[in-house]
C-alpha positions in Angstrom: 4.4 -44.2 73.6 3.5 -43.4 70.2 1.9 -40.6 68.1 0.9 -39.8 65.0 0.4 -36.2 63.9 -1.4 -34.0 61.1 1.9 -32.2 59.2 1.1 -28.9 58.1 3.3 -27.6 55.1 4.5 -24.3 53.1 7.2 -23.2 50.6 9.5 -21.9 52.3 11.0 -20.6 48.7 9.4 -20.7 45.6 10.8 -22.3 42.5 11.5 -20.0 40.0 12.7 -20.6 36.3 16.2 -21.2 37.3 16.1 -22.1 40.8 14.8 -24.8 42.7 12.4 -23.9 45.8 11.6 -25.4 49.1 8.5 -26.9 50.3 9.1 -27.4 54.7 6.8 -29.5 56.3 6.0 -29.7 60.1 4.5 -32.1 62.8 3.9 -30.7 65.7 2.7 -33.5 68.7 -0.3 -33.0 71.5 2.7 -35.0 73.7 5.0 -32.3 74.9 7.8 -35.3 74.8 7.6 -35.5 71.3 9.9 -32.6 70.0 8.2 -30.4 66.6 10.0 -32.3 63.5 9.9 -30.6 60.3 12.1 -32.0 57.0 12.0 -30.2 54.0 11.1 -31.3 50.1 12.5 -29.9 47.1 10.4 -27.9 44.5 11.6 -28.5 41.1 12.7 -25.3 38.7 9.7 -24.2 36.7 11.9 -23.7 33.5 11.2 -20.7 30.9 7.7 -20.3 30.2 9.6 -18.1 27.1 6.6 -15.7 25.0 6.6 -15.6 21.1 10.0 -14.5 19.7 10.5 -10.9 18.0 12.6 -10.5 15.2 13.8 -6.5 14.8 15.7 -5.6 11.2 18.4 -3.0 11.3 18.3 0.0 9.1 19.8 -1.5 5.9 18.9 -5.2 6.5 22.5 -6.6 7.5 21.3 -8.1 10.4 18.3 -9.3 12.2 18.3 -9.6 16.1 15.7 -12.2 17.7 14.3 -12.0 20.8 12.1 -13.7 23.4 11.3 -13.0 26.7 10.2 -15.6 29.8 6.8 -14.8 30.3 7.5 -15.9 34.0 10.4 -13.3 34.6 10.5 -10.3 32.2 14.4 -9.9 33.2 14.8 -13.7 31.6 15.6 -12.9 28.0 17.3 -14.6 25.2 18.3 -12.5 22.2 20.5 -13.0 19.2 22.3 -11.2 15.6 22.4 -12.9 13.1 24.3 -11.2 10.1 22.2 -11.8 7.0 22.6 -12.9 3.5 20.7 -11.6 0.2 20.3 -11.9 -3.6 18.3 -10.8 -6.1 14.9 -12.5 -6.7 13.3 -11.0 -9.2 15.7 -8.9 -11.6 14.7 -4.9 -12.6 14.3 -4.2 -15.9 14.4 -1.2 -17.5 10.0 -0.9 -16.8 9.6 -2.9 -14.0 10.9 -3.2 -10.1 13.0 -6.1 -9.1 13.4 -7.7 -5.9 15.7 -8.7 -3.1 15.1 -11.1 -0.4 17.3 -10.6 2.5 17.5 -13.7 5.0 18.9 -14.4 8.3 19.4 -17.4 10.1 20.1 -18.3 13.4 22.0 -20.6 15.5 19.8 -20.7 18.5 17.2 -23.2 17.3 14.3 -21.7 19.0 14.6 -18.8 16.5 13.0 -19.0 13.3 14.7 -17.7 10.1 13.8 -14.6 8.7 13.5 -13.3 5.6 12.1 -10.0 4.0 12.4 -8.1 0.9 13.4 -4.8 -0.8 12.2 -3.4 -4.1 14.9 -2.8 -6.4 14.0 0.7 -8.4 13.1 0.4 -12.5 16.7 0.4 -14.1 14.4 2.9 -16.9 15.2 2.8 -20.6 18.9 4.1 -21.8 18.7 6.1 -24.7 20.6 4.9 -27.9 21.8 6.8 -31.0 19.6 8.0 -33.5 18.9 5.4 -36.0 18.0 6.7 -39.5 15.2 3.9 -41.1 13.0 3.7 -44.1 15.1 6.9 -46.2 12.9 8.0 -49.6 15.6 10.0 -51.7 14.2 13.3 -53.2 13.5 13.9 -56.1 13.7 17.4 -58.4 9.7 17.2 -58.0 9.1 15.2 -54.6 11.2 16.0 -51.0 12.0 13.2 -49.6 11.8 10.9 -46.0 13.3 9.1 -43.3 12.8 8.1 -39.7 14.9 8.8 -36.9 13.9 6.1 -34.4 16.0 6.3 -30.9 15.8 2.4 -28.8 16.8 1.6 -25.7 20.2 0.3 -25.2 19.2 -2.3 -22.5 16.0 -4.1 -24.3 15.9 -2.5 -27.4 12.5 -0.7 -27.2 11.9 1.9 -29.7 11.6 5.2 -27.2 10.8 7.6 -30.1 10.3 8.0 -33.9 10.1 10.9 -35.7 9.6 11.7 -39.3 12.3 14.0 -41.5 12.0 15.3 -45.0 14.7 15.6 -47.2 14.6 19.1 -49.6 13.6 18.7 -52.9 16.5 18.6 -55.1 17.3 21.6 -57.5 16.5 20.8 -61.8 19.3 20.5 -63.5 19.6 21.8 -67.0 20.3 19.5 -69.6 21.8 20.5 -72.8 21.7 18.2 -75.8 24.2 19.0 -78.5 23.5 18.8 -81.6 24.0 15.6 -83.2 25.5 15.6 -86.8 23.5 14.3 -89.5 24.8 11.1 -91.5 24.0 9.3 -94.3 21.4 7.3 -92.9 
């Protein structure tokens, strides 16, 4: 005696990312002297369906922490630190910002590195010494001039010029004495 029958089939436990599942299938005969027979299949792991990867800075840009998250199991996360490096990319001067790029790489390849930047504050101009330039000496009948100019000690820009006279100087009295005649 022979029979063939229509198998009927379930999971009997789902796959998830990590674990495989079970698919059971049964045949069940119209000929009671056929016993049920059911064998069972394996159902691959799905694997990380993993979402788009965050990247979170800490306060004062040491380190950058990467994360992403299955999109299959929320619980299923992957996150790493990565301590960062930085230098300056565009120097202050004493009238402009400067610039420093912070970056952070990491060893997990399905992170991207990072890298962001700071604004480094206007160093502002450093006052010198006042310089005297361009001195006129009086005269008994004319005061005199000069300029004090002040310049920065970082890029030598003047920062400010101003004009100061010099007090006439007093006459003095000039005596001739009295030359002796000659011959001649």
């Amino acid at each position: 005696e022979t029979e063939t029958a229509k198998t009927t089939n379930s999971v009997t436990k789902e796959a998830t990312c990590e674990e495989v599942g079970e698919r059971t299938y049964t045949a069940t005969f119209a000929n009671e002297v056929f016993a049920q027979q059911t064998t069972t299949e394996e159902i691959p792991a799905l694997g990380h369906d993993w979402g788009e990867a965050t990247y979170t800075w800490n306060e004062d840009k040491t380190e950058c922490t990467a994360e992403r998250v299955c999109t299959r199991d929320a619980s299923h996360k992957e996150t790493e630190t990565a301590k960062t490096t930085n230098s300056v990319t565009k120097e202050a001067t004493c009238e402009q910002t400067g610039e420093r790029t912070y970056t952070a790489t990491f060893t997990n390849e399905a992170f991207a590195e990072q890298t962001t930047t700071e604004e480094i504050p206007a160093i502002g101009h450093k006052a010198g010494q006042a310089v005297e330039e361009n001195r006129v000496e009086s005269t008994c009948t004319q005061e005199g001039h000069y300029d004090e100019a002040i310049y920065c000690t970082v890029c030598n820009k003047e920062m400010s010029r101003e004009t100061k006279t010099i007090a006439k100087k007093a006459h003095t009295e000039v005596i001739d004495e009295a030359v002796e005649p000659t011959c001649e």
